[in-house]
N, CA, C and O atoms as a Tinker XYZ file with bonds, in Angstrom:
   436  protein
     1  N     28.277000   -2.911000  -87.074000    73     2
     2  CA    28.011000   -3.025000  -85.662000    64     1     3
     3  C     26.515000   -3.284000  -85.487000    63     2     4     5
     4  O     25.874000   -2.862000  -86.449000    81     3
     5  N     25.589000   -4.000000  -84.293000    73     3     6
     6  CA    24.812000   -4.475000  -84.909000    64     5     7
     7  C     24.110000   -3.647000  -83.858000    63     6     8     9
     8  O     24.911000   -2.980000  -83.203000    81     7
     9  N     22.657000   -3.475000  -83.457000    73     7    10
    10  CA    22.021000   -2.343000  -83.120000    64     9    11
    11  C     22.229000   -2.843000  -81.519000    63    10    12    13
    12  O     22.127000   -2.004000  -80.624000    81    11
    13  N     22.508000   -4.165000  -81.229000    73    11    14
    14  CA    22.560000   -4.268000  -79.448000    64    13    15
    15  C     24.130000   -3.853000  -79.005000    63    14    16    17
    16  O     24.426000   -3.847000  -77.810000    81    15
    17  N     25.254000   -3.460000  -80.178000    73    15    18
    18  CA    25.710000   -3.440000  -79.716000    64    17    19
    19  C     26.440000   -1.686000  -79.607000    63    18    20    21
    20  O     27.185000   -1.190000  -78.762000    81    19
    21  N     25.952000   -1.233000  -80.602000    73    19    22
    22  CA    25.617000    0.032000  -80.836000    64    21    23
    23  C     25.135000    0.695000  -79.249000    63    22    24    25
    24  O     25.621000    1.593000  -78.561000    81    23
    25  N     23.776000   -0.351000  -79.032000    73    23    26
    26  CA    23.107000    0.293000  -77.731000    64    25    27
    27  C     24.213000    0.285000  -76.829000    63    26    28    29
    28  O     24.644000    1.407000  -76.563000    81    27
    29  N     24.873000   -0.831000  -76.204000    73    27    30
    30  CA    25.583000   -0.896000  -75.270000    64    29    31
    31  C     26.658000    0.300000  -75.283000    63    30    32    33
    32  O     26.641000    0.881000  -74.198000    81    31
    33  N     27.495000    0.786000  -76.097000    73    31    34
    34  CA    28.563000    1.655000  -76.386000    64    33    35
    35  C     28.151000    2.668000  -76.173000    63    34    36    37
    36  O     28.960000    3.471000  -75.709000    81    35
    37  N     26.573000    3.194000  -76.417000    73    35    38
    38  CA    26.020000    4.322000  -75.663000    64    37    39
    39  C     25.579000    4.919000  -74.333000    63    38    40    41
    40  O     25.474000    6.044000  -73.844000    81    39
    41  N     25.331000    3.439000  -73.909000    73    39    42
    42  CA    25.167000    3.281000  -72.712000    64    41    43
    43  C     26.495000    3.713000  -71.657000    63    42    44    45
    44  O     26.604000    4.509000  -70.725000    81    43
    45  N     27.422000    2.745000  -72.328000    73    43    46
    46  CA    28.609000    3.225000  -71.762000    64    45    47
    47  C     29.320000    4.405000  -71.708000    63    46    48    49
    48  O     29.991000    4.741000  -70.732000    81    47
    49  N     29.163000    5.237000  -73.020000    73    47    50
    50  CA    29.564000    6.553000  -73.172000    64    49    51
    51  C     28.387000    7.282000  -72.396000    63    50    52    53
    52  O     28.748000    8.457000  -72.319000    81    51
    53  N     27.174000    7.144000  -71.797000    73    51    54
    54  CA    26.570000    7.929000  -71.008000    64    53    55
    55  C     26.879000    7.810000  -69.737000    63    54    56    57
    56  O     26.641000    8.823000  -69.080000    81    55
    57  N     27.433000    6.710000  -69.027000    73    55    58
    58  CA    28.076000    6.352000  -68.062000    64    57    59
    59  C     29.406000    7.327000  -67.550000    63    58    60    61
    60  O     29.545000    8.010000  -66.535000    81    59
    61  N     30.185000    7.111000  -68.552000    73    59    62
    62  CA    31.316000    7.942000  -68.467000    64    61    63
    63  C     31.088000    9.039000  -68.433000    63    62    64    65
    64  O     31.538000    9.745000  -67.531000    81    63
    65  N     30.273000    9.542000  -69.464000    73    63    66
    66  CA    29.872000   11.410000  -69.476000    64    65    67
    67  C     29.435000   11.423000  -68.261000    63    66    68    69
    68  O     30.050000   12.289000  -67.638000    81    67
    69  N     28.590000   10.828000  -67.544000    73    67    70
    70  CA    27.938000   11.375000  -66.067000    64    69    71
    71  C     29.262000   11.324000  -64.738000    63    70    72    73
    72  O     29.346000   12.072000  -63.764000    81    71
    73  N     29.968000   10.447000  -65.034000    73    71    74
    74  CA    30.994000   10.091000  -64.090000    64    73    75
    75  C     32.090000   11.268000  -64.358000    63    74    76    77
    76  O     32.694000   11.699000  -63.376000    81    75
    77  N     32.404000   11.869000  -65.804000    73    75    78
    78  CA    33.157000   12.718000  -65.429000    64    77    79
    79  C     32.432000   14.360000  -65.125000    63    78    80    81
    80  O     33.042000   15.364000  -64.759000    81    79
    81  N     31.295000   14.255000  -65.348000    73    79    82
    82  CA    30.697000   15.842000  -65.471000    64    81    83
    83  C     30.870000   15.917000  -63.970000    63    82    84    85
    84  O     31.408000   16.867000  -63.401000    81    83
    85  N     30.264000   14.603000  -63.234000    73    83    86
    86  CA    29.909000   14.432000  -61.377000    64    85    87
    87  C     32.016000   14.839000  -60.649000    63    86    88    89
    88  O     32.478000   15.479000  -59.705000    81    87
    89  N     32.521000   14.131000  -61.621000    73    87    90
    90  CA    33.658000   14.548000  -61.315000    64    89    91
    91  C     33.991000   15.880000  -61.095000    63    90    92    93
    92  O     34.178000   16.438000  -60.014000    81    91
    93  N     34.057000   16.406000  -62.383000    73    91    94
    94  CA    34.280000   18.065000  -62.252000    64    93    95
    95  C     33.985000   18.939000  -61.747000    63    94    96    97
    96  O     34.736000   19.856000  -61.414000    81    95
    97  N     32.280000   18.835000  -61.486000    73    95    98
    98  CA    31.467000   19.677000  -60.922000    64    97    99
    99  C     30.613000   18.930000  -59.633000    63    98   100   101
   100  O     29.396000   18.833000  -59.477000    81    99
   101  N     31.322000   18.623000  -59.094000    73    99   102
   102  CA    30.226000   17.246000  -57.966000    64   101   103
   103  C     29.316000   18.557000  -57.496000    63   102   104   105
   104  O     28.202000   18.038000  -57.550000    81   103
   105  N     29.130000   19.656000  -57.153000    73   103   106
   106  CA    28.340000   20.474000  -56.285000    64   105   107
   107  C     27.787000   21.663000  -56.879000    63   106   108   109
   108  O     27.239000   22.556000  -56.232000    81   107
   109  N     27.993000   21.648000  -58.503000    73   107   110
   110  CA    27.864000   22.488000  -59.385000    64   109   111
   111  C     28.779000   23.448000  -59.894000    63   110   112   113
   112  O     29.998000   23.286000  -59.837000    81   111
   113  N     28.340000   24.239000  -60.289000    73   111   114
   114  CA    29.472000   25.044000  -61.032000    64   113   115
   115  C     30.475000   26.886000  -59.975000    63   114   116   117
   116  O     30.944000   27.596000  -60.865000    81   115
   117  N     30.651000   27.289000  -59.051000    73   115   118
   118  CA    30.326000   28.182000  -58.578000    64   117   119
   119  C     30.785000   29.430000  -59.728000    63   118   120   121
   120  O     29.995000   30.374000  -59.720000    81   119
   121  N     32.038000   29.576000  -60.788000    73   119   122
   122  CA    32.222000   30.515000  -62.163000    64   121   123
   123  C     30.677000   30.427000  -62.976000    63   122   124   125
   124  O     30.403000   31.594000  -63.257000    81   123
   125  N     29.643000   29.578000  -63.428000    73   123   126
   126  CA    29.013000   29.746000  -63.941000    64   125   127
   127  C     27.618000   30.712000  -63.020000    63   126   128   129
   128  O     26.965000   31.707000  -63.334000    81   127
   129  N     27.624000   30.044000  -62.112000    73   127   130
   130  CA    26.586000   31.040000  -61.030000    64   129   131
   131  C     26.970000   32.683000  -60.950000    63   130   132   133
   132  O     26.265000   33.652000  -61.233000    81   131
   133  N     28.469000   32.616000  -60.415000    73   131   134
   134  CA    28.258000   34.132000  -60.433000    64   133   135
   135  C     28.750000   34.781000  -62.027000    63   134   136   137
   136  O     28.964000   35.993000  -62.028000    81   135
   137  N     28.885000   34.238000  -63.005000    73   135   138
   138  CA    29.055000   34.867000  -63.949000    64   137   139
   139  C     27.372000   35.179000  -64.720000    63   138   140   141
   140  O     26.954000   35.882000  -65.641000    81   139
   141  N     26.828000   34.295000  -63.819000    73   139   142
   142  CA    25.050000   35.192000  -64.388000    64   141   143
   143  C     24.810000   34.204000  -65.453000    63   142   144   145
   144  O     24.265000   34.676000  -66.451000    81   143
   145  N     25.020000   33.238000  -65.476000    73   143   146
   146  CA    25.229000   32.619000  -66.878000    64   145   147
   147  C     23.539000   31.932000  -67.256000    63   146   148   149
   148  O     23.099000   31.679000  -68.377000    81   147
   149  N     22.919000   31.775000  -66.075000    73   147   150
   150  CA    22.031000   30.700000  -66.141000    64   149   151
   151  C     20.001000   31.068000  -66.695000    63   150   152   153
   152  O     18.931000   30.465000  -66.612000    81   151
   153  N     20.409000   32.154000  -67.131000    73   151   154
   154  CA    19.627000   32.900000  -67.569000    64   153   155
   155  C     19.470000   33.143000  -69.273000    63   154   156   157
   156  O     18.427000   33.527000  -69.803000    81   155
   157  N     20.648000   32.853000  -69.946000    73   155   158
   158  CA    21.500000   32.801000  -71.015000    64   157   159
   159  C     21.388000   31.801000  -72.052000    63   158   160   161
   160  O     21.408000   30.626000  -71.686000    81   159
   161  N     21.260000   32.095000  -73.436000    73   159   162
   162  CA    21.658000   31.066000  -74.386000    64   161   163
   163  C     22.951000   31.296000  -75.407000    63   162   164   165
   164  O     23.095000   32.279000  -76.134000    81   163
   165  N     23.904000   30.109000  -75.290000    73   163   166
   166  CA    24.988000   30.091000  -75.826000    64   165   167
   167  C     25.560000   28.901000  -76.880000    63   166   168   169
   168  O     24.783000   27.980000  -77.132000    81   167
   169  N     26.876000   28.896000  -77.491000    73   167   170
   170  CA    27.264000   27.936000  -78.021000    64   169   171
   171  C     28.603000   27.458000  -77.789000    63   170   172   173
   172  O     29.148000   28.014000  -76.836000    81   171
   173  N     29.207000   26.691000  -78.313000    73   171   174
   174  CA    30.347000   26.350000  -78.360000    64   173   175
   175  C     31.173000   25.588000  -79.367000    63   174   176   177
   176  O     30.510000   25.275000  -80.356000    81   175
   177  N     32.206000   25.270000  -79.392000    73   175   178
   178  CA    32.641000   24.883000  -80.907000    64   177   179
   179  C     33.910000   24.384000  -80.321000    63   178   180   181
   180  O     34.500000   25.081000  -79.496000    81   179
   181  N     34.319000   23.364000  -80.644000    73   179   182
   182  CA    35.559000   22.614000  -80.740000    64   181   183
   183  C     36.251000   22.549000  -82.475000    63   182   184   185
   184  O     35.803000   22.113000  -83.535000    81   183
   185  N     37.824000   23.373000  -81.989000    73   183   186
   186  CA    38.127000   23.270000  -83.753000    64   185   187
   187  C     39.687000   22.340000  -83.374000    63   186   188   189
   188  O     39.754000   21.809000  -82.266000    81   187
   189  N     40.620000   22.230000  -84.141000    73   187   190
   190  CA    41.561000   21.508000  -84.454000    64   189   191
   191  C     42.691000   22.884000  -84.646000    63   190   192   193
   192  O     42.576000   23.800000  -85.459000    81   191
   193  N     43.647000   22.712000  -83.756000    73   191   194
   194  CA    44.806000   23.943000  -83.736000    64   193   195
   195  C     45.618000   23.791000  -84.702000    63   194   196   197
   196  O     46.066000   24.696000  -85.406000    81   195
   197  N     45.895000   22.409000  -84.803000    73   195   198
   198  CA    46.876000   21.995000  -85.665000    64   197   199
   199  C     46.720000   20.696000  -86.601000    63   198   200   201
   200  O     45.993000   19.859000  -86.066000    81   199
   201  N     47.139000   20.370000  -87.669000    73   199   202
   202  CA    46.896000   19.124000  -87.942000    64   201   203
   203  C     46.863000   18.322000  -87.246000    63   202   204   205
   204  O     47.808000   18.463000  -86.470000    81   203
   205  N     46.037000   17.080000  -86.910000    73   203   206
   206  CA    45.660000   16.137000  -86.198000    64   205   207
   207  C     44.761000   14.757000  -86.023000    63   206   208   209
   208  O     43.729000   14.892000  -86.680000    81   207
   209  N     44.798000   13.780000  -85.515000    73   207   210
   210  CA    43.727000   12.772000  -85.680000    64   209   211
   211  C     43.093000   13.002000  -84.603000    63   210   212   213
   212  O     43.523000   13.233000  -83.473000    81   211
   213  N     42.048000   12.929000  -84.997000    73   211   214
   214  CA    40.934000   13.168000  -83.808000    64   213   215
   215  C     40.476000   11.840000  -82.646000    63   214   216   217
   216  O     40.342000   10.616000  -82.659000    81   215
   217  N     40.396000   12.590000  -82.024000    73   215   218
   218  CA    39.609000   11.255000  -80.696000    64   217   219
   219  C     38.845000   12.133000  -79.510000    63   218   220   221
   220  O     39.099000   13.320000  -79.309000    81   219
   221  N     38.050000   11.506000  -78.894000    73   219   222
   222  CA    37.373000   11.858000  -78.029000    64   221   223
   223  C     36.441000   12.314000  -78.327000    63   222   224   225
   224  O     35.915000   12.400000  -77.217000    81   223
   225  N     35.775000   12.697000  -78.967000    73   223   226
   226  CA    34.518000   13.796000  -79.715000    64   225   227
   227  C     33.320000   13.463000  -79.360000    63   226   228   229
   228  O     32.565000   14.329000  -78.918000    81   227
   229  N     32.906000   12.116000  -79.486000    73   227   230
   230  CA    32.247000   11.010000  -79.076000    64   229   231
   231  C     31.747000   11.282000  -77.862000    63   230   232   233
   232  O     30.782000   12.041000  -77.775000    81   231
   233  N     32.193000   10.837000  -76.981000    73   231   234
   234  CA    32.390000   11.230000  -75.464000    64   233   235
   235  C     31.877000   12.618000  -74.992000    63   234   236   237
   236  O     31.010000   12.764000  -74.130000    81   235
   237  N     32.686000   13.898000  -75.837000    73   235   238
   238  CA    32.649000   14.680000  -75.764000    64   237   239
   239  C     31.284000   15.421000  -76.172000    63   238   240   241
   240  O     30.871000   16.236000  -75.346000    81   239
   241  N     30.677000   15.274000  -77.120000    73   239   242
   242  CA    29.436000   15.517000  -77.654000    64   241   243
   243  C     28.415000   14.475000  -76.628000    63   242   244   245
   244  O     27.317000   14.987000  -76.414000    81   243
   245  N     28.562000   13.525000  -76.175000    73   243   246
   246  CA    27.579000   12.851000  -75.080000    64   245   247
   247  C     27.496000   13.752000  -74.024000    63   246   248   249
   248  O     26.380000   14.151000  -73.692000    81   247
   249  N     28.843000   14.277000  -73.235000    73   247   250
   250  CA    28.769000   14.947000  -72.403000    64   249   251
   251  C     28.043000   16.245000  -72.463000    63   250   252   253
   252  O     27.410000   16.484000  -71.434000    81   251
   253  N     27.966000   17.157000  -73.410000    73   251   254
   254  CA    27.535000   18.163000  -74.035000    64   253   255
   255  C     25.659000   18.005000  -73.931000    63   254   256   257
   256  O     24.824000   18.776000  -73.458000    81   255
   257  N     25.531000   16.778000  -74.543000    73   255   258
   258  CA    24.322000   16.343000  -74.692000    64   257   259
   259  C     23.274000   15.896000  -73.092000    63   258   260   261
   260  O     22.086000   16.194000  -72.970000    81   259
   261  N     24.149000   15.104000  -71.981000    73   259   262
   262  CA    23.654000   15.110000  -71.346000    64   261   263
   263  C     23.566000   16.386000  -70.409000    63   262   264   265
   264  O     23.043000   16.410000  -69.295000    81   263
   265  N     24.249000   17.572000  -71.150000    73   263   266
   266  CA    23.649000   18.557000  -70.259000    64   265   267
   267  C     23.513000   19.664000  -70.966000    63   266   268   269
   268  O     24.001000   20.793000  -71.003000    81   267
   269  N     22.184000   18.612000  -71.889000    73   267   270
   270  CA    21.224000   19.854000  -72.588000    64   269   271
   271  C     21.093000   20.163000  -73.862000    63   270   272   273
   272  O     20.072000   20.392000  -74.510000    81   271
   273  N     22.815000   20.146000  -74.348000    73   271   274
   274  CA    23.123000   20.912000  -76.267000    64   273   275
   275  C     22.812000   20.007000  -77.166000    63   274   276   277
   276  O     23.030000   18.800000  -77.275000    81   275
   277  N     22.254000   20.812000  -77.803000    73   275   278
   278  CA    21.681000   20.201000  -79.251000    64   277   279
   279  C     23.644000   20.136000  -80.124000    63   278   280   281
   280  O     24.207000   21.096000  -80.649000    81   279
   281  N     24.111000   18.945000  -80.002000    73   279   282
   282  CA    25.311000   18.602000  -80.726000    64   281   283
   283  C     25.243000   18.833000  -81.771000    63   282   284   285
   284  O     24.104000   19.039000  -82.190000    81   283
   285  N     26.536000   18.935000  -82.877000    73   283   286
   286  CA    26.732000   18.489000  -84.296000    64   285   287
   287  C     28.321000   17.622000  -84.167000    63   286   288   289
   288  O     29.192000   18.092000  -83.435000    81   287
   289  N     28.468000   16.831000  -84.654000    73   287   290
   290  CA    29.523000   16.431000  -84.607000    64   289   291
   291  C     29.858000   16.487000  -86.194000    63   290   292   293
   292  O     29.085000   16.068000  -87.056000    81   291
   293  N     31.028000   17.022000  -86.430000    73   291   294
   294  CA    31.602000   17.369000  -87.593000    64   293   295
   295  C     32.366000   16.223000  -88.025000    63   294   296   297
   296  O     32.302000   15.898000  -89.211000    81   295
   297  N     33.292000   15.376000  -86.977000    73   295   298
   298  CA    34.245000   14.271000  -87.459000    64   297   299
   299  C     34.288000   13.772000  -86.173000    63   298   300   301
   300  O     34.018000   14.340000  -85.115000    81   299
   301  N     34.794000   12.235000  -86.463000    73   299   302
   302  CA    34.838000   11.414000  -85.829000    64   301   303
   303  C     36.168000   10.938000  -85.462000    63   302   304   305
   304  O     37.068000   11.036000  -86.297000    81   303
   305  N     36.526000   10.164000  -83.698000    73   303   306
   306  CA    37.385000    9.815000  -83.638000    64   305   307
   307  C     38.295000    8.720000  -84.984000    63   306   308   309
   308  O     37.801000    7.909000  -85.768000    81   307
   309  N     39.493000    9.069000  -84.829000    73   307   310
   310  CA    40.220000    8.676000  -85.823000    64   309   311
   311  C     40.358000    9.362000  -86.873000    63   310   312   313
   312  O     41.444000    9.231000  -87.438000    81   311
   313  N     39.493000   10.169000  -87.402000    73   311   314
   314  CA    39.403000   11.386000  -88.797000    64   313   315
   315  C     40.980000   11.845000  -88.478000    63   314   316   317
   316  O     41.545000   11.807000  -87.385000    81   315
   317  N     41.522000   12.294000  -89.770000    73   315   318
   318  CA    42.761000   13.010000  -89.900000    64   317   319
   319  C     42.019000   14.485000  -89.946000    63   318   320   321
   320  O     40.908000   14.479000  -90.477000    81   319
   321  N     42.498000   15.711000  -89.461000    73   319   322
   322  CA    42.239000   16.452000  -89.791000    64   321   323
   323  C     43.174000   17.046000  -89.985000    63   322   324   325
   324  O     44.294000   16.593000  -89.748000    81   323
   325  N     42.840000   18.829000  -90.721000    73   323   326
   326  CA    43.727000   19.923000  -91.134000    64   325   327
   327  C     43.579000   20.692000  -89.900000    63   326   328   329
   328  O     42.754000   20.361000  -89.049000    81   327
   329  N     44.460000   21.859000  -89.750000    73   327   330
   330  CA    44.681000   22.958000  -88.657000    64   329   331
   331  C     43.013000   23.917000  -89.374000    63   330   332   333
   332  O     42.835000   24.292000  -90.533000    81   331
   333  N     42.020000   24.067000  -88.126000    73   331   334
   334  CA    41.387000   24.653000  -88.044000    64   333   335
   335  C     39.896000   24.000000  -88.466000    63   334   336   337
   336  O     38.789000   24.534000  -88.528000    81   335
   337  N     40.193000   23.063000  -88.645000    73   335   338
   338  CA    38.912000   21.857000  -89.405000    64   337   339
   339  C     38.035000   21.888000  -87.819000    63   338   340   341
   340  O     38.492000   22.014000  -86.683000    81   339
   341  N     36.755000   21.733000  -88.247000    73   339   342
   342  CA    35.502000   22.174000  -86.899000    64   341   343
   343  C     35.341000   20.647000  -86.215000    63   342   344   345
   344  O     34.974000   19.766000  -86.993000    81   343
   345  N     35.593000   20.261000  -84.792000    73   343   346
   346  CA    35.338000   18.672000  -84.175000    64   345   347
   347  C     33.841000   18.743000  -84.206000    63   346   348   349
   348  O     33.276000   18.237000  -85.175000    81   347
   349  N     33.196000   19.259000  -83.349000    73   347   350
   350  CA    31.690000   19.643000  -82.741000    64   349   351
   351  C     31.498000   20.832000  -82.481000    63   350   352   353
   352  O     32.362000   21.697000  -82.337000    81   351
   353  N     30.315000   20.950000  -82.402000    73   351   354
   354  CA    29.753000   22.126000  -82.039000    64   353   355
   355  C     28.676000   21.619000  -81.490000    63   354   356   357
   356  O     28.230000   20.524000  -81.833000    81   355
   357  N     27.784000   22.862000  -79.959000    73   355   358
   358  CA    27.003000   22.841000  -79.766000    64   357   359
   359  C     26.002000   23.988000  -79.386000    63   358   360   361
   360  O     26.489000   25.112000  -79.510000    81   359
   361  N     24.509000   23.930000  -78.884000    73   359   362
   362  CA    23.566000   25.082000  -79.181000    64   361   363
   363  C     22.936000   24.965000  -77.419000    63   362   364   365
   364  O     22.782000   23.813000  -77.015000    81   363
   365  N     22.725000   25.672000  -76.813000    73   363   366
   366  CA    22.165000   25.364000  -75.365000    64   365   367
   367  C     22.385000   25.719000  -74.307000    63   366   368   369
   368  O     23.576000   25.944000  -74.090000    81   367
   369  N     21.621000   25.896000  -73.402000    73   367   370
   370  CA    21.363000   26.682000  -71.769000    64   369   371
   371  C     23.059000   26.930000  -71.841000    63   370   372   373
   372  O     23.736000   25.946000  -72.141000    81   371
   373  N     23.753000   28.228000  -71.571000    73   371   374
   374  CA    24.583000   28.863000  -71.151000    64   373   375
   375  C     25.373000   28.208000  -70.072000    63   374   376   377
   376  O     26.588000   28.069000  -70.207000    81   375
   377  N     24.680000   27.754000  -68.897000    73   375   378
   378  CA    25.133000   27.506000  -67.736000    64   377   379
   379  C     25.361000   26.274000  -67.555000    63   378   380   381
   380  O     25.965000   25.869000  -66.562000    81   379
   381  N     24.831000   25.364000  -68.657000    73   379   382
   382  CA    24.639000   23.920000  -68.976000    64   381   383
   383  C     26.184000   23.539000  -70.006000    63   382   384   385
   384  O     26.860000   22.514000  -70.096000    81   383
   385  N     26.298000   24.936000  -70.680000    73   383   386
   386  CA    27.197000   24.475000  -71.470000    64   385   387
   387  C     28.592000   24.609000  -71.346000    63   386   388   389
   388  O     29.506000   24.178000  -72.049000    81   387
   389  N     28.582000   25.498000  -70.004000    73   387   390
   390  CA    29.552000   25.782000  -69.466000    64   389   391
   391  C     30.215000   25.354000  -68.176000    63   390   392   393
   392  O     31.249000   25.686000  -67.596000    81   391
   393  N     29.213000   24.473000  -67.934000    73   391   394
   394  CA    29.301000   23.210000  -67.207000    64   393   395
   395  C     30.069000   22.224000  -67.497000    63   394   396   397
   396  O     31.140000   21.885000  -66.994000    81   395
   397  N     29.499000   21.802000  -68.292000    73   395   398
   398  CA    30.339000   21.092000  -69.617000    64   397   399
   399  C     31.704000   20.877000  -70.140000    63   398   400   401
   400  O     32.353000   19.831000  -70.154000    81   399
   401  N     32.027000   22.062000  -70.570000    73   399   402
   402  CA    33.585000   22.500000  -71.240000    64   401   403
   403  C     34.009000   22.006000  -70.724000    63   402   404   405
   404  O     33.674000   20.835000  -70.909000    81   403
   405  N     35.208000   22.185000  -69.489000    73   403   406
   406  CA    36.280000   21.589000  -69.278000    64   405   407
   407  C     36.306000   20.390000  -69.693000    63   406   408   409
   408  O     37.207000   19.952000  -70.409000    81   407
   409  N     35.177000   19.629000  -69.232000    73   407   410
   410  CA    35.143000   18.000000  -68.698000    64   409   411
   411  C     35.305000   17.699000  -70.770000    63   410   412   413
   412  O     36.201000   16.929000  -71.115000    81   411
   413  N     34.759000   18.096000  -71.460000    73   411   414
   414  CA    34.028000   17.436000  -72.662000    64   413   415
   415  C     35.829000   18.278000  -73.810000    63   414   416   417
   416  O     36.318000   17.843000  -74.853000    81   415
   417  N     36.252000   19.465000  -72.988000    73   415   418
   418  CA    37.687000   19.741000  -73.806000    64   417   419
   419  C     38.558000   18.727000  -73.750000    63   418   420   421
   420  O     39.152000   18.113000  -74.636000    81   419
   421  N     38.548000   18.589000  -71.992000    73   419   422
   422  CA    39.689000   17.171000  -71.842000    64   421   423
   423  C     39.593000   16.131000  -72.339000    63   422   424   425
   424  O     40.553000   15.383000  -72.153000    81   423
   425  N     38.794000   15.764000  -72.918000    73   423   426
   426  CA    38.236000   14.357000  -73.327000    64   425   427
   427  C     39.055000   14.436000  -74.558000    63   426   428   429
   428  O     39.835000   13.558000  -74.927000    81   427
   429  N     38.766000   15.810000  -75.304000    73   427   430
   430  CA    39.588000   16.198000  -77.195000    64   429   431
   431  C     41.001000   16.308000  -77.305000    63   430   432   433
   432  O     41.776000   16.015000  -78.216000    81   431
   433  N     41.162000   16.786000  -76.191000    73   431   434
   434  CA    42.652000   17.197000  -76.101000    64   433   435
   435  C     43.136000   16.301000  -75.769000    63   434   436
   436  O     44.355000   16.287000  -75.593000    81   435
C-alpha cells in the first residue's frame, strides 16, 4: 500500500471514529460524569470470547485514540483467533476511555 494511500484510509478511519463517538455521545457522557470518572486513570482491553476472525479493531483503536489512549493493537482485522486471545488494549483519562467503549466495542463485535 503506498504511503498516499495509507494516508487516505486514516483519514477516513478518523472520520468515522469522530462520526460515531459524536453519535453516541453528541452532549457527552452523563454515566461517566456522575460516576466521578474524570479525575481518574484507567485501561481497557478487548479479548476474543470465543474462537474467531477478527474485524473492526482498526476503527476501534482510532476511536480509543482520538479520545486520548495510548493503543496497542494485538491483531488485526481478519487474524483468526483462539477463545481469549487479547484484540487491543488501551492506557488513558478514565472519562475519555469510557467515553469510548460502547462506540469502539460495537465496532468488534
Amino acid at each position: 500500500m503506498s504511503e498516499d494511500s495509507r494516508s487516505r484510509l486514516f483519514e477516513r478511519l478518523d472520520n468515522l471514529a469522530d462520526a460515531f463517538l459524536t453519535e453516541d455521545a453528541p452532549g457527552g457522557d452523563l454515566t461517566t460524569e456522575s460516576l466521578g470518572l474524570c479525575v481518574r486513570r484507567g485501561h481497557i482491553g478487548f479479548s476474543a470470547r470465543t474462537a474467531m476472525t477478527v474485524a473492526g479493531v482498526e476503527l476501534a483503536a482510532v476511536m480509543l485514540s482520538r479520545c486520548g489512549a495510548a493503543v496497542t493493537l494485538h491483531r488485526r482485522s481478519g487474524d483468526r483467533v483462539e477463545a481469549g486471545a487479547a484484540l487491543l488494549s488501551g492506557k488513558g483519562d478514565a472519562a475519555e476511555l469510557h467515553l469510548a467503549w460502547k462506540a469502539s466495542q460495537t465496532m468488534v463485535e
